[in-house]
Backbone as CSV, one residue per row, in Angstrom:
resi,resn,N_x,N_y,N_z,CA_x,CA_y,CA_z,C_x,C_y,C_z
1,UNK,59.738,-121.479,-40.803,59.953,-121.007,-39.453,59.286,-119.642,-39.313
2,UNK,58.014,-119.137,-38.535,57.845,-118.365,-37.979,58.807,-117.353,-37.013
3,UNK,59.202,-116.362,-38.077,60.021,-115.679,-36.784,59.971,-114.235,-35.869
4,UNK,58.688,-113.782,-36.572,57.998,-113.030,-36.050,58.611,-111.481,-36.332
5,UNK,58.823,-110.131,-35.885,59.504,-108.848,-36.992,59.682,-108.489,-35.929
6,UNK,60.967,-107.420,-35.972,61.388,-106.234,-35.522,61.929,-105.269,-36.868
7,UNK,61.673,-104.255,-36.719,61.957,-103.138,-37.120,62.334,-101.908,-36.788
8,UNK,62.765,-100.907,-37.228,62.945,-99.462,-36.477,62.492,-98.873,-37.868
9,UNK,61.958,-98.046,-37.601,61.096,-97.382,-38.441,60.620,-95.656,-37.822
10,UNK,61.364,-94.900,-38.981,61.269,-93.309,-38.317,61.670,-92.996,-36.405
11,UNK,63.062,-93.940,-36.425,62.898,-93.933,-35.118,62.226,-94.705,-33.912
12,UNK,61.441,-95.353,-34.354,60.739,-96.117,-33.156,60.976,-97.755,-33.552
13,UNK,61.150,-98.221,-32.590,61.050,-99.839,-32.773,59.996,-100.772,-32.348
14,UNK,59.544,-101.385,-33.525,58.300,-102.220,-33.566,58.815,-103.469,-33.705
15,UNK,58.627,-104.857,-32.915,58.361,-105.740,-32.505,57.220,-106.525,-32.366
16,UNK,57.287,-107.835,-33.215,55.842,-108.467,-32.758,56.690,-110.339,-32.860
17,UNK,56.488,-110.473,-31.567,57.791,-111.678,-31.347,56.378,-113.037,-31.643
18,UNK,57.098,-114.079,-31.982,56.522,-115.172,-32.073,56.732,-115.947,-30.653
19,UNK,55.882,-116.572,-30.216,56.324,-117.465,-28.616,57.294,-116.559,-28.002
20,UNK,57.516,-115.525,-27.717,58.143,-114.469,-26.800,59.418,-114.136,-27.273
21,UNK,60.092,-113.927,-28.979,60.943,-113.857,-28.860,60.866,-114.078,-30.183
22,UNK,62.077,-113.122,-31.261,61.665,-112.967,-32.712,62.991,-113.719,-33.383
23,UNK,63.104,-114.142,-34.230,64.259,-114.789,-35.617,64.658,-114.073,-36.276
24,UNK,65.798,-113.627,-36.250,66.641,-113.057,-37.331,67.467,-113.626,-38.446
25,UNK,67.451,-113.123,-39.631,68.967,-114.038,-40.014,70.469,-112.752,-40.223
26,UNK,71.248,-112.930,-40.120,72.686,-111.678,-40.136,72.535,-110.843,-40.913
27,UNK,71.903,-111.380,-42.457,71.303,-110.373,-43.087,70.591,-109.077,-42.626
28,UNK,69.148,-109.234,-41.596,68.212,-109.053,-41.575,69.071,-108.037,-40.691
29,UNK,69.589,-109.048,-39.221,70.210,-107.477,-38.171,71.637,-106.476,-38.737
30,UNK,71.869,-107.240,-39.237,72.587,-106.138,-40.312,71.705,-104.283,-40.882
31,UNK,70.430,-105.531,-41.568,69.498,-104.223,-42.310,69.116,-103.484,-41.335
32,UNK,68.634,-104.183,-40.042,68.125,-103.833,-38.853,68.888,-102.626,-38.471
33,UNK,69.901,-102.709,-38.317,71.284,-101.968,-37.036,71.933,-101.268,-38.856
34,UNK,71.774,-101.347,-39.593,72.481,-100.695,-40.795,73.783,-100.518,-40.875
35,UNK,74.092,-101.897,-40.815,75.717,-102.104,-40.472,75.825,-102.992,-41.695
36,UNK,76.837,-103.379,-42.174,77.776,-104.411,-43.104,77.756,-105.774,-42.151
37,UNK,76.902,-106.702,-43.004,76.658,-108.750,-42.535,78.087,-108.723,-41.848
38,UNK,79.245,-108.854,-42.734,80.122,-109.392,-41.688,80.465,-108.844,-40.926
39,UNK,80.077,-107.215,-40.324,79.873,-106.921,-38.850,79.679,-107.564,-37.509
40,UNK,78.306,-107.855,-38.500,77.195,-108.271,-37.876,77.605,-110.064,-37.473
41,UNK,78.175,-110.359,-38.381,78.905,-112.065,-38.045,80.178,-112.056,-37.146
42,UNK,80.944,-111.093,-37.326,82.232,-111.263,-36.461,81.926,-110.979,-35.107
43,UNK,81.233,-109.993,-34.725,80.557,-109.990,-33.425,79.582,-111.257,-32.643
44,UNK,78.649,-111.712,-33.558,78.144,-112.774,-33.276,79.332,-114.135,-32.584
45,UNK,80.108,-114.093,-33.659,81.280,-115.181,-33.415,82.244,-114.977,-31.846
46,UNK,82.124,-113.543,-32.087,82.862,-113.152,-30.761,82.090,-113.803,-29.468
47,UNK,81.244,-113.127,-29.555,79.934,-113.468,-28.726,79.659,-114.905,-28.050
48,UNK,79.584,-115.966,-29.353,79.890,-117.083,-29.153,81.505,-117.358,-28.227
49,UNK,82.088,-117.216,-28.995,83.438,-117.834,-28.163,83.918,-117.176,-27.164
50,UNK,83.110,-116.314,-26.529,83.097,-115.827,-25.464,82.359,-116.159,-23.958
51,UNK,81.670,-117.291,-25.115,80.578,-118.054,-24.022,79.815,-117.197,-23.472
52,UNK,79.222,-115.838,-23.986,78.567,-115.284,-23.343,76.916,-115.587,-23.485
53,UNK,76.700,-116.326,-24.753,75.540,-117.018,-24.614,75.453,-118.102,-25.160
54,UNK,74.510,-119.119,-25.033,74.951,-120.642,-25.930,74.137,-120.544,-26.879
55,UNK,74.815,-121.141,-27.832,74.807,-120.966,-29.431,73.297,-121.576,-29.242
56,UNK,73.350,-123.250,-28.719,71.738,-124.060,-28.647,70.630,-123.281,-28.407
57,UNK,70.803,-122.111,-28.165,70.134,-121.741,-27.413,69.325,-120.284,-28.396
58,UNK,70.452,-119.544,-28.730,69.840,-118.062,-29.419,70.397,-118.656,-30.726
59,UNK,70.385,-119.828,-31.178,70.932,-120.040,-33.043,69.832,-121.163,-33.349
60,UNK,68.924,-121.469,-34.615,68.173,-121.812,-34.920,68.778,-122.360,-36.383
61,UNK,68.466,-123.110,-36.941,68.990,-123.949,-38.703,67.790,-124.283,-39.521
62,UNK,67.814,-123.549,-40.806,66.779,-124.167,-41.289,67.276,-124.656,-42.559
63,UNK,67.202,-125.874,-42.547,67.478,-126.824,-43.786,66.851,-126.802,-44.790
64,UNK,67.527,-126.707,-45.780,67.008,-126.765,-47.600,67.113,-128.246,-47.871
65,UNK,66.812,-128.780,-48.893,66.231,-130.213,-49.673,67.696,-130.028,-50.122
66,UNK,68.299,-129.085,-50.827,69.714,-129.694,-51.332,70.799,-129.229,-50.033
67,UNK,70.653,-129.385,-49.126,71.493,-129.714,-47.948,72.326,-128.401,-47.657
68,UNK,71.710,-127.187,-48.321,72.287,-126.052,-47.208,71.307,-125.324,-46.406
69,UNK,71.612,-124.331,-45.654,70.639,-124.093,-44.367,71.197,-122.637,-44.322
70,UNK,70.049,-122.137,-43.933,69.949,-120.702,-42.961,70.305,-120.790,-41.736
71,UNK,71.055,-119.956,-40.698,70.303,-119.303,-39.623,70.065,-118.514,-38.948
72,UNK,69.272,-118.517,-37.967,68.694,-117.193,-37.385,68.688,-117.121,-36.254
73,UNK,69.046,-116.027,-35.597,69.443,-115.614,-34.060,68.195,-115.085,-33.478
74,UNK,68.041,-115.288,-32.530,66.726,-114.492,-31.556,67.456,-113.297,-30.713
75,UNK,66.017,-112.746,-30.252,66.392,-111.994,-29.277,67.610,-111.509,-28.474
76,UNK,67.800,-112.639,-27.874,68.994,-112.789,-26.903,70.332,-111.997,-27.734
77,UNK,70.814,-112.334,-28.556,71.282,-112.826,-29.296,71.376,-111.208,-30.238
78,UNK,70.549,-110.742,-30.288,69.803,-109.317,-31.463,70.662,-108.553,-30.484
79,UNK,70.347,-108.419,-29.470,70.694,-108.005,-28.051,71.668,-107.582,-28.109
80,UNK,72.605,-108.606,-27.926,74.042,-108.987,-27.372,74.826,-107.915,-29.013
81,UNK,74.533,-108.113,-29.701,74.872,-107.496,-30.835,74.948,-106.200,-30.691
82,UNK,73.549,-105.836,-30.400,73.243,-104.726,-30.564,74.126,-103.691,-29.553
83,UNK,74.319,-104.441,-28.446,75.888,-103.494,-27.752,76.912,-103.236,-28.448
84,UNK,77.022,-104.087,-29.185,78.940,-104.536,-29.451,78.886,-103.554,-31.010
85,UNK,77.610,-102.934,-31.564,77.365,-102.289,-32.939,77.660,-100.534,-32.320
86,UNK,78.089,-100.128,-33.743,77.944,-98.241,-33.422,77.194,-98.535,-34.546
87,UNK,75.802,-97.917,-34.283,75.568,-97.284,-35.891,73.754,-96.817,-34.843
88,UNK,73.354,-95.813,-35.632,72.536,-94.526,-35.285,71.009,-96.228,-34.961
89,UNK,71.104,-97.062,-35.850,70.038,-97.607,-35.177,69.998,-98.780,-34.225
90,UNK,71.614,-99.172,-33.830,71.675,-100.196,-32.913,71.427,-99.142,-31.584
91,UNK,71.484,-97.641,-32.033,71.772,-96.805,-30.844,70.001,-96.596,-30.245
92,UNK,69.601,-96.292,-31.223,68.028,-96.609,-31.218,67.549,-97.998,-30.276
93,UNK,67.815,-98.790,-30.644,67.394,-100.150,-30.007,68.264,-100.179,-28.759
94,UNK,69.051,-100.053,-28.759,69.641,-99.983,-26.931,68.527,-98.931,-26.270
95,UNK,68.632,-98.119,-26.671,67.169,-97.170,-25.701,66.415,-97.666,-25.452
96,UNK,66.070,-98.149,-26.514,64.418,-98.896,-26.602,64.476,-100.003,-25.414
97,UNK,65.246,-100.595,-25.326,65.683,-101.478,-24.543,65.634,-101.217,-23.312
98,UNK,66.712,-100.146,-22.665,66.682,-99.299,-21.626,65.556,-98.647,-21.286
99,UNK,64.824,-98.143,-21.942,63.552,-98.104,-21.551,62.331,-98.959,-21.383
100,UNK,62.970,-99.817,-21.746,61.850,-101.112,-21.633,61.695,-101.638,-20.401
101,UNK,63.270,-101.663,-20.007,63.668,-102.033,-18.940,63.081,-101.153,-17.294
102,UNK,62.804,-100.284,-17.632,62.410,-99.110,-16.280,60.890,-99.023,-16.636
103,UNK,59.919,-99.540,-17.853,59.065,-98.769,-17.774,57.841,-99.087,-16.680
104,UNK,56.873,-98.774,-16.131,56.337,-99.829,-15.408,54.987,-99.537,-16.350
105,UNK,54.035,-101.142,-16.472,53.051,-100.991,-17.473,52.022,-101.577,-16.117
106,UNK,50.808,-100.824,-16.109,49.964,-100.379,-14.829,50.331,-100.923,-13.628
107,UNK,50.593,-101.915,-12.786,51.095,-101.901,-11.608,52.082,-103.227,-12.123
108,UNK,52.392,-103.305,-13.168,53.910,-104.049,-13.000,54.655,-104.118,-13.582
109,UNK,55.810,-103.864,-12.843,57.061,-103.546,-13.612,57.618,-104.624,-15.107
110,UNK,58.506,-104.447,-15.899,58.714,-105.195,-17.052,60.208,-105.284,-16.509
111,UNK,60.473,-106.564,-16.838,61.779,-107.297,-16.416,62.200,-107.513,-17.599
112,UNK,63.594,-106.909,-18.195,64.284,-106.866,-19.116,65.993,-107.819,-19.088
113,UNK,65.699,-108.360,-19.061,67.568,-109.272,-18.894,68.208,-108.724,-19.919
114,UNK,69.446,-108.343,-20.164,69.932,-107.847,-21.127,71.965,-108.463,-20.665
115,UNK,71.603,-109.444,-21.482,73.115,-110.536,-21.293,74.283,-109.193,-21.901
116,UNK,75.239,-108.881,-20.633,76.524,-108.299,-20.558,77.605,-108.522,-19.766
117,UNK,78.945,-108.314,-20.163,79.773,-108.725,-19.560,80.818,-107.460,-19.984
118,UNK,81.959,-107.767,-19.370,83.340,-107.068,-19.311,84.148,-106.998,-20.558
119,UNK,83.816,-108.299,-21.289,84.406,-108.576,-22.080,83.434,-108.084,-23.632
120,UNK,82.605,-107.565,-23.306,82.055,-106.967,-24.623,82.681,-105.494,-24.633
121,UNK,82.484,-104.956,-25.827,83.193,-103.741,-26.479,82.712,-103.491,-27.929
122,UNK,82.109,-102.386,-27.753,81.685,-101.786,-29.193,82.938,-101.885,-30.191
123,UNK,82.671,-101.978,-31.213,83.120,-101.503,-32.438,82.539,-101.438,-33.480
């Protein structure tokens, strides 16, 4: 599976998405956001049973020959996390975000969706 990188690096976040949109696995946004995996999973789970986004949708499986599997969250999904995280580089990537969202690149604006609700809450 091609899943294309994000990083934060000295502060800045670099992105290079595959078909519009990059693969993570809990590991990875864990390393990403420099938080502890099962952070990074209990939020996800929340997330899910909150119906705030569908699983079919930002969850991906990749199957091994002896019948266990990875998977990996996109974008959407990196996102939604990345609210519900405290840590100095999920704080980073919300900017990045927020600024992504306002910037205009020569006469047109960049449209940023950024899935939120009432029911999200940092921790």
């Amino acid at each position: 599976m091609d899943s294309g990188k994000l990083s934060i690096i000295d502060g800045s976040v670099k992105i290079t998405p595959v078909n519009g949109t990059v693969w993570l696995t809990k590991h990875e946004i864990a390393d990403l956001f420099g938080c502890f995996v099962s952070k990074v999973g209990s939020n996800i789970s929340v997330i899910l049973k909150a119906g705030l986004l569908d699983e079919s949708e930002v969850c991906r499986r990749k199957y091994y020959e002896n019948g266990s599997f990875i998977e990996f969250y996109n974008l959407g999904m990196i996102t939604a996390v990345a609210f519900r995280i405290r840590s100095h580089n999920a704080d980073l990537f919300r900017r990045w975000l927020m600024k992504q969202a306002v910037q205009k690149q020569s006469d047109k604006w960049v449209s940023v969706f950024v899935p939120w609700s009432d029911k999200i809450f940092l921790n």
